[in-house]
C-alpha positions in Angstrom: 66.2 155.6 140.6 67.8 152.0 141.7 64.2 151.0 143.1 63.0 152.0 139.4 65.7 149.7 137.7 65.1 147.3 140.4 61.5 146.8 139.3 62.2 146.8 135.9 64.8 144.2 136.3 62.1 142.0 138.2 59.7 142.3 135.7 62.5 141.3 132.7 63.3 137.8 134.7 59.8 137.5 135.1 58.8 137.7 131.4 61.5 135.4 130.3 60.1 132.5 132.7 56.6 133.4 131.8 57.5 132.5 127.8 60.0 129.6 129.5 57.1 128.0 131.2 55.3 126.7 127.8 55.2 123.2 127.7 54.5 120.3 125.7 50.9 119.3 126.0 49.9 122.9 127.1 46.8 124.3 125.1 47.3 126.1 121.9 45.4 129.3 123.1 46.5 129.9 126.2 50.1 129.2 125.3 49.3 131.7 122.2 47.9 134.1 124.8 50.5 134.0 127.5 53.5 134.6 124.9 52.1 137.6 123.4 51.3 139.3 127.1 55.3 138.6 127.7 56.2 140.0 124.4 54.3 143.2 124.9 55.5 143.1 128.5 59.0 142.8 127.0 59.0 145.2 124.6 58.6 148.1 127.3 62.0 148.0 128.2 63.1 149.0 124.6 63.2 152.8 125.4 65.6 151.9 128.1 67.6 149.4 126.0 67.7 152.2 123.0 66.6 149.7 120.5 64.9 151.0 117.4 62.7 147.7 117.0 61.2 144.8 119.5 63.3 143.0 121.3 60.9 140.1 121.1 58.7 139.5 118.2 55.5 137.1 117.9 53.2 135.6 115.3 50.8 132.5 114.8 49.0 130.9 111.7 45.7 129.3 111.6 44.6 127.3 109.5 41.0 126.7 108.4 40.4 129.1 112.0 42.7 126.5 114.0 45.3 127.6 115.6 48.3 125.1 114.5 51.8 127.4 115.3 52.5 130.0 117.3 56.3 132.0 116.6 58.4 133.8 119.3 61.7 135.5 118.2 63.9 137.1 120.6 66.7 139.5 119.4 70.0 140.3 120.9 69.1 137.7 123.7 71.4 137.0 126.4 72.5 133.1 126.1 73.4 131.9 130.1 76.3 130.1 130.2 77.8 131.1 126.7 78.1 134.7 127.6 77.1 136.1 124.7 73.9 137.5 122.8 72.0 136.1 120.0 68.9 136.1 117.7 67.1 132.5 117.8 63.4 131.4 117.1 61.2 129.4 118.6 58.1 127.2 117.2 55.8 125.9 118.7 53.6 123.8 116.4 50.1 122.6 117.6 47.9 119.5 117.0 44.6 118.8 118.1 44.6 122.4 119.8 47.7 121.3 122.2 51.8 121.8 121.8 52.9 118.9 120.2 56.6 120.0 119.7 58.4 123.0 120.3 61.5 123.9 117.6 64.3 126.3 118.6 66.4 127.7 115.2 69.5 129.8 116.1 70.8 131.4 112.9 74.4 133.1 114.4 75.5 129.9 116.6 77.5 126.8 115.3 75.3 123.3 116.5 78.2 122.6 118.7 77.8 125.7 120.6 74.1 124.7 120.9 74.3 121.3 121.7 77.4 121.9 124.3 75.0 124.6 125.6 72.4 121.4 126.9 74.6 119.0 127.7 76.3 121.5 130.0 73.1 122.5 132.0 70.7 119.4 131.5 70.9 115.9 132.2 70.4 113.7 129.6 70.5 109.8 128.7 72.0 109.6 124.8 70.8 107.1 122.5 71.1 107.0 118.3 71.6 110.9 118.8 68.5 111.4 120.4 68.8 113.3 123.8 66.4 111.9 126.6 65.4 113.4 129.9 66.2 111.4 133.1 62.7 109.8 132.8 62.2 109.3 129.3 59.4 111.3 129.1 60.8 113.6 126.1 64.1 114.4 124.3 65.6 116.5 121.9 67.0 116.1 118.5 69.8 118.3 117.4 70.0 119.3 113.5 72.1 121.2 111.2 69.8 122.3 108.0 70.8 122.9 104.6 71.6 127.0 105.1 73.8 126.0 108.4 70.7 126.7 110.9 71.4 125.4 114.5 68.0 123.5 115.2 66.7 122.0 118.5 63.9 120.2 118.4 62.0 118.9 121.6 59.3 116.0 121.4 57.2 114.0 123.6 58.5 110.2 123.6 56.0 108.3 121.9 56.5 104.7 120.9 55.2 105.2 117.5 57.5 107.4 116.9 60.7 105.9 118.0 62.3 102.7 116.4 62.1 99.3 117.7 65.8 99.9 118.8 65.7 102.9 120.2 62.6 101.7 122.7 64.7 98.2 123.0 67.5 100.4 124.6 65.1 102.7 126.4 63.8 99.5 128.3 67.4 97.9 129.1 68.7 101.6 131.1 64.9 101.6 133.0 65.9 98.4 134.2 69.5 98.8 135.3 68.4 101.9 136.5 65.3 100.5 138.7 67.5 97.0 139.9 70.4 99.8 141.1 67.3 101.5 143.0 65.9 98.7 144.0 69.6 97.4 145.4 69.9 100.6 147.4 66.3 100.2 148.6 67.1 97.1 149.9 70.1 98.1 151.6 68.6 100.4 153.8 65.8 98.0 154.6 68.7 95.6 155.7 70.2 97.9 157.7 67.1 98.9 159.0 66.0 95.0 160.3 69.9 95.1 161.6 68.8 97.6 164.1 65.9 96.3 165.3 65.2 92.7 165.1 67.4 89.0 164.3 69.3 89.3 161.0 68.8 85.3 160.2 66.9 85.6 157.5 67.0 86.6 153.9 65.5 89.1 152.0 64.1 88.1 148.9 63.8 91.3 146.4 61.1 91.4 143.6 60.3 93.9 141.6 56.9 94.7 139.7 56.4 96.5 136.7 52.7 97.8 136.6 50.8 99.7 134.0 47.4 101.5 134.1 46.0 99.5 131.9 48.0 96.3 131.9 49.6 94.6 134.9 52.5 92.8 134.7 54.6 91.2 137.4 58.7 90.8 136.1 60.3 87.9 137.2 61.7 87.7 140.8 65.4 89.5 141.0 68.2 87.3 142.6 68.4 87.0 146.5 70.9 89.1 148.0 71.8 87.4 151.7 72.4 89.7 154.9 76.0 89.2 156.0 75.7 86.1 158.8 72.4 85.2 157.8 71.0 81.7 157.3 69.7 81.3 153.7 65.6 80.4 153.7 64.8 80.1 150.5 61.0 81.0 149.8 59.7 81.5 146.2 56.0 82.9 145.7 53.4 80.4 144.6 50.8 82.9 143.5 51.6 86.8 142.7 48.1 88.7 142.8 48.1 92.2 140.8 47.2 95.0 142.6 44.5 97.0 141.1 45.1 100.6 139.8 42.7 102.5 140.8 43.8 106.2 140.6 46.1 108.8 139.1 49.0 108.1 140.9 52.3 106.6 140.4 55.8 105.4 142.4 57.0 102.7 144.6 55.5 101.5 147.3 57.7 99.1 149.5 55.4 96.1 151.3 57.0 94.8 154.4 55.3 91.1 154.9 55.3 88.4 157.4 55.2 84.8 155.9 54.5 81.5 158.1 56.0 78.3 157.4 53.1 77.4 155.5 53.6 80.4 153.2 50.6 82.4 154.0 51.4 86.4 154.6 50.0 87.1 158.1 50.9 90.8 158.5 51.1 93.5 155.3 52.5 97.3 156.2 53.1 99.4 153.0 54.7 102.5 152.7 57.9 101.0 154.4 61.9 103.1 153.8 62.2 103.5 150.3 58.3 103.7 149.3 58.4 107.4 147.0 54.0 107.7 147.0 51.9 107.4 150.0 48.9 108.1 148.5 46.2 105.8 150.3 44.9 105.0 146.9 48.1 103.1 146.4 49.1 101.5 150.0 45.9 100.1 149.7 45.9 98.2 146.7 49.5 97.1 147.4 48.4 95.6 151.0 45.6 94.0 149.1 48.0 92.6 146.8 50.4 91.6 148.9 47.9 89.7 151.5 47.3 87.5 148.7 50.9 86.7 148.0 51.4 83.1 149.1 54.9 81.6 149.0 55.7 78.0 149.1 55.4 76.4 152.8 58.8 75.0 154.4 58.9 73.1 157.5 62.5 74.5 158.3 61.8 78.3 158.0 60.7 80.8 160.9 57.5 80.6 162.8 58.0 84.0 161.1 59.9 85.2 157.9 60.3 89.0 156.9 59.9 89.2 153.0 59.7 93.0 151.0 57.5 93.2 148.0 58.3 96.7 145.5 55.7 97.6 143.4 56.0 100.1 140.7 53.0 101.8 139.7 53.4 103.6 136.4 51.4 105.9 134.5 50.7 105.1 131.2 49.5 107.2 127.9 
């Protein structure tokens, strides 16, 4: 007997991930498909649970023979976290035959509730009440509708459909957010060089923001000095932009040797800190970074260490 419940208990956490796992971007039929398998799978437990109807309910609407939302209700569902049960709704609608948002309505909870619910188990970044993801990729709007209906919706970011402030914002917490990386990047590399070669030099940080289909190099962040060191400063004459050439993004860190006439002489990517070693990108950044020239200087190093982070970044 507690073997059977044990199974049955298996196969109740692995329904609710199955209808969890729908995603954004995921196609309409298979999405429509996979939610009623773990609504009928579902609904088997309700001799055990006594209930006189479904514990989880499903529907879709077509239109013109094209699938464009797909409904899953779940009754008396256990809320983690809030220790207590609930109905709620969930909508997915569909564009194009993929998820283009997904709508959560809970009719018995205050927004509060809901809302404190999130914020207490994900991370967000808040802007003009609109609750991002760590990467920006999506966020979700909280809304209180005319009958007191709790509402969560989740969206993709899209430019188009954000205001010029909102994106203006966006784009100032990517860049504290990369120059604190970048800092700490740098730092180990520093303490790297301190273990294993002269520390009389200085490190000169750039950073590189890249797109798939436009390249752009940002300008050059301020020189942080090594404790001790001897400040060489060396600014780069010409910045090539490495190609993009596959479906791959991160930051690849480019260790370089400079002569005094400003010409790189030695490029190793993939250096402490780089977060992709796909070959598609170490290449391109070696490329790139072989064709870095920096201004010559007659006092500097037969030999002067410089770092070069690029930042490839997928784009829609």
């Amino acid at each position: 007997m507690k073997k059977f419940l044990l199974i049955l208990s298996i196969m109740f956490i692995k329904n609710i991930s199955i209808a969890q796992n729908i995603k954004i971007g995921e196609d309409g039929e298979y999405a429509k498909t996979l939610i009623e398998w773990s609504v009928s799978k579902q609904n088997r437990l309700n001799p055990l649970k006594k209930l006189d109807k479904p514990y989880w309910t499903t529907d879709v609407k077509y239109d013109n023979g094209t699938l464009i939302k797909i409904t899953l209700c779940k009754l008396n569902q256990p809320i983690t976290g809030l220790t207590i049960s609930t109905d709620f709704c969930e909508y997915c609608i569909i564009k194009n035959g993929k998820i283009n948002t997904i709508t959560k309505e809970f009719n018995s909870l205050t927004l509060e509730s809901v809302k404190d619910f999130y914020i207490r188990n994900y991370s967000f970044e808040i802007i003009d009440n609109l609750y991002f993801t760590d990467d920006f990729n999506y966020y979700y709007k909280f809304i209180l509708s005319k009958d007191n209906t709790a509402i969560v919706e989740y969206h993709k970011t899209k430019n188009s459909s954000l205001s010029k402030s909102i994106l203006q914002k966006i784009e100032i917490i990517k860049k504290k957010s990369m120059e604190a990386h970048t800092k700490e990047v740098i730092k180990n590399i520093m303490h790297e060089e301190r273990n294993t070669a002269d520390t009389s030099f200085e490190i000169k940080k750039m950073r590189t923001e890249i797109s798939k289909n436009n390249f752009e190099i940002a300008d050059d962040i301020k020189q942080d000095s090594i404790q001790n060191s001897i400040p060489i400063k060396r600014n780069c004459i010409t910045k090539p932009q490495p190609r993009y050439i596959c479906n791959e993004e991160g930051t690849v860190i480019v260790k370089v040797t400079i002569n005094k006439a400003g010409k790189v002489i030695e490029a190793i990517p993939g250096i402490n800190g780089t977060t992709n070693m796909a070959e598609c990108l170490l290449e391109q950044s070696k490329i790139a970074a072989l064709h870095t020239v920096y201004e010559p200087n007659n006092h500097a190093p037969e030999q002067q260490t410089e770092f070069i982070y690029y930042n490839f970044k997928l784009t829609d």
